[in-house]
C-alpha positions in Angstrom: 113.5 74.7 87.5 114.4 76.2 83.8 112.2 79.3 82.7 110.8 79.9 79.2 110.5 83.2 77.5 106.8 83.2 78.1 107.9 81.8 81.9 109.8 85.1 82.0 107.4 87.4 80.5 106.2 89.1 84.2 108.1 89.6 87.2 107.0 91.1 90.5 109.6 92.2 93.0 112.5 90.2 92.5 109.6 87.0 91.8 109.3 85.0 88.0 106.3 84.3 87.7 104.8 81.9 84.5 101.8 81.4 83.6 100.9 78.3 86.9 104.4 78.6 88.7 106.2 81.2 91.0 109.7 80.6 91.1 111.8 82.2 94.1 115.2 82.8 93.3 117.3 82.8 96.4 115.3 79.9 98.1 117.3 77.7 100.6 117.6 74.1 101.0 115.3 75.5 105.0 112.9 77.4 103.0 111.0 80.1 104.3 109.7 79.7 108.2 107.0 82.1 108.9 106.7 81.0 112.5 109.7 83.4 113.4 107.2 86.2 111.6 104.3 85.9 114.5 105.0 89.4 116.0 105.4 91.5 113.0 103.5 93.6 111.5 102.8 94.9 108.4 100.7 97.1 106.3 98.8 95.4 103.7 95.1 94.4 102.5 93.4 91.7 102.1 92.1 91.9 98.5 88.7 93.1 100.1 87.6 95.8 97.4 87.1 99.2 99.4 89.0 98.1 102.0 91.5 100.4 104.1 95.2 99.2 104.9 95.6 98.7 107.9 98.1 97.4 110.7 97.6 93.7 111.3 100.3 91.1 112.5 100.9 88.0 111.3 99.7 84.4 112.4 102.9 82.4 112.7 103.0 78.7 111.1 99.8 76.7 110.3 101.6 73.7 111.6 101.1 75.6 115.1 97.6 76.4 114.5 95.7 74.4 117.4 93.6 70.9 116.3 91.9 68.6 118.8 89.0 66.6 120.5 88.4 69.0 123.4 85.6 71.5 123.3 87.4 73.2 126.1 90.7 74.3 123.9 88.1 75.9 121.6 86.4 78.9 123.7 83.5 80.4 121.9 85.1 83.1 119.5 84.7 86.3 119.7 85.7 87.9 116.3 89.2 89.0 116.9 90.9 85.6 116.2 92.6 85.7 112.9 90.2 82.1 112.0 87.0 84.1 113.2 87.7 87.9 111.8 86.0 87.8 108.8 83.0 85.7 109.7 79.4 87.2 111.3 79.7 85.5 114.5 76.0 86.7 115.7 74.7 84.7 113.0 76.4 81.4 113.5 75.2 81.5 117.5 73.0 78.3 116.8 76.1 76.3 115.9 78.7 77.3 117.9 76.5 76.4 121.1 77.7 72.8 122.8 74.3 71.4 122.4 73.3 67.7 120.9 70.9 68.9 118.8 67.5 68.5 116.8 68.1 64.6 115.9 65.2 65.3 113.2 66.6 68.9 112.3 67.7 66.9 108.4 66.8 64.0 107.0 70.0 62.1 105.2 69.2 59.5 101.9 72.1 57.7 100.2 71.7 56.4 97.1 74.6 53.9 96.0 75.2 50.6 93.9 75.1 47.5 95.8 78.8 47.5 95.9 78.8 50.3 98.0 79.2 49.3 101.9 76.6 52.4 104.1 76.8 51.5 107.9 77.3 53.9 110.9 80.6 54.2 113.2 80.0 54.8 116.8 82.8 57.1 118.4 86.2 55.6 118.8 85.3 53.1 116.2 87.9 53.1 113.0 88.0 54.6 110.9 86.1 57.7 112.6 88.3 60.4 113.6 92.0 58.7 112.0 91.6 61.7 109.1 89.7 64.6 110.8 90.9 67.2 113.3 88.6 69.5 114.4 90.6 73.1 113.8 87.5 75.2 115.2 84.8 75.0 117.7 82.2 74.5 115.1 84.4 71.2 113.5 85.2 69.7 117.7 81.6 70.4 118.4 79.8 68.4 115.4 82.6 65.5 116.3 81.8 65.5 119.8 77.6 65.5 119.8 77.4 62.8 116.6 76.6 59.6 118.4 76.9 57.7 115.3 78.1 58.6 111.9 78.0 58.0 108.6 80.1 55.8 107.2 80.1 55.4 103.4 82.8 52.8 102.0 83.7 51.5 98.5 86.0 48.7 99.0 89.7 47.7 97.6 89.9 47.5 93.9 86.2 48.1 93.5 84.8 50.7 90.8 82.1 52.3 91.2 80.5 54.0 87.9 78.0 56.1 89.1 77.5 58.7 91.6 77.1 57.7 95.3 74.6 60.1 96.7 74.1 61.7 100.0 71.1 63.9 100.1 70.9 66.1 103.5 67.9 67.8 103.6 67.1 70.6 106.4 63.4 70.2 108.0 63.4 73.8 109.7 65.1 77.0 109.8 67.0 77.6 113.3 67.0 73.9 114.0 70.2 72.4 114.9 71.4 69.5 113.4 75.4 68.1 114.6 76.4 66.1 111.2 79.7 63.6 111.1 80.2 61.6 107.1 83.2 59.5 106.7 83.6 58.6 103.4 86.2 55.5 102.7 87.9 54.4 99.1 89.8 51.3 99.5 92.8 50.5 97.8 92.9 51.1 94.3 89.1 52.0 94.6 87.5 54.4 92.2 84.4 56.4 93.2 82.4 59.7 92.6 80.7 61.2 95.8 78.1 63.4 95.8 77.0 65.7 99.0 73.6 67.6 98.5 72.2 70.2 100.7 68.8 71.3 100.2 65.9 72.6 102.4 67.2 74.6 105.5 68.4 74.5 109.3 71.5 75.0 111.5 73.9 72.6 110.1 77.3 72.0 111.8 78.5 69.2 109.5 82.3 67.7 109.1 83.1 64.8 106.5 86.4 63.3 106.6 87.7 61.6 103.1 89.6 58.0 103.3 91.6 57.7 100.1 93.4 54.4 99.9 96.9 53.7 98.0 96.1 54.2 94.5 92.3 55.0 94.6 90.8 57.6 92.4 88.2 59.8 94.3 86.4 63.0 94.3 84.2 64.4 96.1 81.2 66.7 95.5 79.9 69.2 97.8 76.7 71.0 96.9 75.3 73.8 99.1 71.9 74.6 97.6 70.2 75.2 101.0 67.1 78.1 101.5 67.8 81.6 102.1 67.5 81.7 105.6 69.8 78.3 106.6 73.3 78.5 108.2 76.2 76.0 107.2 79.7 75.3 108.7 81.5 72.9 108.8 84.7 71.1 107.8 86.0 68.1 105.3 88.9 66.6 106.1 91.1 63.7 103.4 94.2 62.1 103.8 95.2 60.8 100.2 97.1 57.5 100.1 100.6 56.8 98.0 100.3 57.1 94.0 96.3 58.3 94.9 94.6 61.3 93.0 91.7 63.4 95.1 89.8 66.2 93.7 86.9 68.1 96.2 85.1 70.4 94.5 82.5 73.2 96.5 79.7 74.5 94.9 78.1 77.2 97.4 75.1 78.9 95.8 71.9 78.9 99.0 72.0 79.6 102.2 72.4 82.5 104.5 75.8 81.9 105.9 77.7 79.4 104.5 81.7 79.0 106.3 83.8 75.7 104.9 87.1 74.6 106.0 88.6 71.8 103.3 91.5 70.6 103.9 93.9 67.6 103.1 97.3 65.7 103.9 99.0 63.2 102.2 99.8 59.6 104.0 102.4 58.6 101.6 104.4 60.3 98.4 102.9 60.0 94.4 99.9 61.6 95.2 97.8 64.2 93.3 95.2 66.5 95.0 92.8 69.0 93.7 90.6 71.7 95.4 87.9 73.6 93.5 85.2 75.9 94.4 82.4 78.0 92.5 80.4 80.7 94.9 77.7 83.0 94.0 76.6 85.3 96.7 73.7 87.3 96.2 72.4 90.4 98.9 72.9 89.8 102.4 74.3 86.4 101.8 78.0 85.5 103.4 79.5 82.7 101.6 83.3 81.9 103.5 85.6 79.2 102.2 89.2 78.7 103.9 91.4 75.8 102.2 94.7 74.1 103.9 97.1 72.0 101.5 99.3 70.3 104.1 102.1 69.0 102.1 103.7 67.0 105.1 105.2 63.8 102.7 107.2 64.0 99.7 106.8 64.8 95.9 103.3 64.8 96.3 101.3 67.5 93.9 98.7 69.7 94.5 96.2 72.5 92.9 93.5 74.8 94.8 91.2 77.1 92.4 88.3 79.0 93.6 86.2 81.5 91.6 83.2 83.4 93.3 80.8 86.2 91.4 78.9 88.5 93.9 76.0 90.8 93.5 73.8 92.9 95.5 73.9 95.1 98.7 75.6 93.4 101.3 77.1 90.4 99.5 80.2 89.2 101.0 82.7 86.3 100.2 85.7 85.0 101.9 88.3 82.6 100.6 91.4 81.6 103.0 93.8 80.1 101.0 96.9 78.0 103.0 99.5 75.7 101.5 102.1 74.9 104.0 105.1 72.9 102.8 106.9 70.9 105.5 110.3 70.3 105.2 109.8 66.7 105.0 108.2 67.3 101.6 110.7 67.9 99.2 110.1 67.3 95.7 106.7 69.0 96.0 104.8 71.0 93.2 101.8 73.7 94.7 99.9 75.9 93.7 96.8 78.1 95.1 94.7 80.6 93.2 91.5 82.5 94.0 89.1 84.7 91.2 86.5 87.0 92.2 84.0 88.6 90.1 82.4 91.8 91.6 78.9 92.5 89.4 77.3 95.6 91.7 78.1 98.2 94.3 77.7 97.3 97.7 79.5 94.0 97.3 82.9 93.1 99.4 85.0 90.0 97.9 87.8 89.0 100.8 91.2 87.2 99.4 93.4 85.8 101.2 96.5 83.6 100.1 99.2 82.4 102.4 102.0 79.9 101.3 104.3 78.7 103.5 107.6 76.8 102.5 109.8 75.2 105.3 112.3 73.6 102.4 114.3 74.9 99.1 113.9 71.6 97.6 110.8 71.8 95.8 109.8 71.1 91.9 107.3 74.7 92.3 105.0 76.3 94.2 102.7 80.0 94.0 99.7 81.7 94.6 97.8 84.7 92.9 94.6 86.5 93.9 92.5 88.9 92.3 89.0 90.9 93.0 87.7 92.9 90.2 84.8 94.1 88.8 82.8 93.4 85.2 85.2 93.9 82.6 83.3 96.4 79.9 86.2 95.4 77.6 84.7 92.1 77.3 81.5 93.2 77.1 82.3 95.7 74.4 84.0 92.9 72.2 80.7 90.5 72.0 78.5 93.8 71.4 80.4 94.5 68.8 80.0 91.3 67.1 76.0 91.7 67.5 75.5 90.0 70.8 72.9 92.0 72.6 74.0 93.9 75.9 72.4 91.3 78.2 73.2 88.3 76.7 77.2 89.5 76.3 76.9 89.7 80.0 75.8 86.5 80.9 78.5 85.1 78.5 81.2 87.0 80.6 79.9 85.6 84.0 79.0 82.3 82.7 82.5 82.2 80.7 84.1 83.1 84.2 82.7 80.6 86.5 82.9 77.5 83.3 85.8 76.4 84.3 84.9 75.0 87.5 81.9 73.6 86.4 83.7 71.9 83.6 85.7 70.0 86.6 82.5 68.2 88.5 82.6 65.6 85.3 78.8 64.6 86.3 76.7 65.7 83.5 73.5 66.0 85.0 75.2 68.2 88.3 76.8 70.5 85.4 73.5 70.6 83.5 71.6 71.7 86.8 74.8 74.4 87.9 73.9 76.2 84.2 70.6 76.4 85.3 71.2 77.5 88.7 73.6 80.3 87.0 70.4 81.5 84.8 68.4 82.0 88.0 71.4 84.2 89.7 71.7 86.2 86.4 68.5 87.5 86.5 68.4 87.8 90.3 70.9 90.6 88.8 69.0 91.9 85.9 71.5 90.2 83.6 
């Protein structure tokens, strides 16, 4: 990979690093295993601001982390497993229980063109469970107690202009509702899915994401829930040969809200894209961990998440994990994570991990970074005769733009804005 000058403008022990790509000078044609790392340790942080450093050891390869259909190789966590550390575990009691469920707990309304196929899939029927595997207990129990899911399909060459919806609406704090979407593009399909979440209960929800050979899909996922209701839950796609995938997460309601998104590639020519916008406000705990499994060939892939937080007690979490196998040669990654911290009292968690198990890659990086307001920028629009309150709500607005800017559904964006306004001022901005 040739370096610019502007490629070359920053380096960072030994490391290039551009403006999007890392390159790592020395890399072989067997990569970088970390599984040989699992018992050292090291001092470090996690990007948490006020955090101490402290002594922790590493986690070994994600290829080893454990997936499955048994509830009994998930034991109920008790908060010193690296996937459970950062989470409050007391409040996510009423998901993590192996229970059926309130079957009335949410209410589910899809709205769709007649092209669109809606049915249900009972378990074992295809193609339920051939893209998700459940990587907590939260994920294996929601897979286990959903009798029948729902299965949304646009078929083979089919293009769907507008939006297919899927409202879930909540009908009770503390009620427990087990949730299980699949959502299918055939080949060469083209479709926009929408996820909603409003109202407010115990939601354990998983979605897995079909994407056929050359389809063009992305998905939506919208967490405007009530203050008091608790979300977890996992989305799973597998993205077909010469196929392009973008997810985005908007996580704005809700008490506790912890996703896992993840994807994998079924073929090479692929391109996948990961987004997410968070705004946490006091006593809220918004957690989003994302996996890039790069297990086929010169495939491409891009994760961005930006979160703002304000208040006592605010807390965010992004886990950030591209592992590149050494089948995949010819890849091009890269992860990178944005906090903005508005008040005391809030703690931003950061966490990138990248993983590469062969030299022969086109590129791959991460960055983090957790700061707080930036009076420089503030200063700049005051000086140009922008009053203090409105420069402010520039800056955060500015920030968080850019993944709002990727939904590409006009009245979702329109709605964000306003939903932005509302947090502002929650603020005193």
């Amino acid at each position: 990979m040739t370096n610019t000058p502007a490629d070359q403008a920053e380096k960072v022990s030994g490391v290039e690093v551009g403006e999007r790509r890392i390159s790592i000078p020395g890399m072989t044609e067997e990569g970088e295993n970390l599984a040989a790392q699992t018992n050292q340790a090291a001092e470090h942080t996690h990007g948490g601001l006020g955090e101490t450093k402290k002594l922790t050891s590493g986690i070994g390869s994600r290829a080893n982390r454990h997936v499955g259909f048994d509830a009994a190789g998930f034991p109920e966590p008790n908060g010193r497993e690296e996937e459970w550390r950062f989470t409050p575990l007391k409040k996510l009691a009423g998901v993590l229980t192996d229970t059926p469920g309130d079957a009335e707990a949410v209410d589910y309304q899809v709205t769709a063109s007649d092209a669109v196929v809606v049915s249900s899939l009972a378990q074992g029927a295809a193609p339920r469970n051939s893209v998700l595997q459940p990587a907590d207990r939260a994920a294996v129990l929601a897979t286990k107690n959903v009798a029948e899911a729902l299965h949304v399909e646009v078929p083979a060459d089919v293009e769907v202009a507008e939006p297919i919806r899927v409202d879930v609406t909540g009908r009770g704090a503390g009620r427990r509702a087990n949730s299980h979407i699949v959502l299918e593009a055939g080949t060469h399909a083209t479709a926009v899915f929408v996820l909603e979440h409003r109202g407010s209960a115990d939601f354990n929800g998983n979605v897995e994401v079909v994407v056929g050979d050359g389809a063009h899909v992305k998905v939506i996922s919208l967490q405007r829930w009530d203050d008091d209701a608790v979300h977890v839950g996992q989305h799973d796609a597998e993205v077909g040969r010469d196929a392009t995938y973008k997810h985005v997460a908007i996580s704005l309601g809700g008490s506790v809200i912890r996703l896992n998104t993840n994807f994998r590639y079924a073929a090479e020519g692929a391109e996948a894209e990961m987004y997410g916008l968070y705004f946490a406000d006091s006593g809220q705990h918004i957690e989003h961990r994302t996996f890039v499994d790069h297990n086929a060939p010169r495939n491409t892939s891009n994760v961005l998440y930006k979160g703002a937080l304000q208040g006592e007690s605010a807390r965010t979490v992004w886990v950030g994990d591209v592992l590149i196998r050494k089948a995949a040669e010819g890849t091009d990654s890269y992860e990178k994570n944005q906090n903005l911290v508005l008040t005391d009292g809030a703690r931003a968690d950061s966490v990138p991990n990248l993983e590469i198990e062969t030299g022969l890659i086109d590129g791959a990086g991460h960055a983090s970074s957790t700061g707080r307001f930036d009076e420089n920028h503030l200063f700049y629009l005051m000086a140009r005769g922008i009053p203090e309150k409105e420069a402010r709500q520039l800056v955060v607005r500015g920030f968080l733009n850019e993944i709002i800017q990727k939904i590409g559904v006009a009245s979702i964006e329109d709605s964000l804005q306003d939903d932005l306004e509302n947090e502002l001022e929650i603020a005193g901005f």
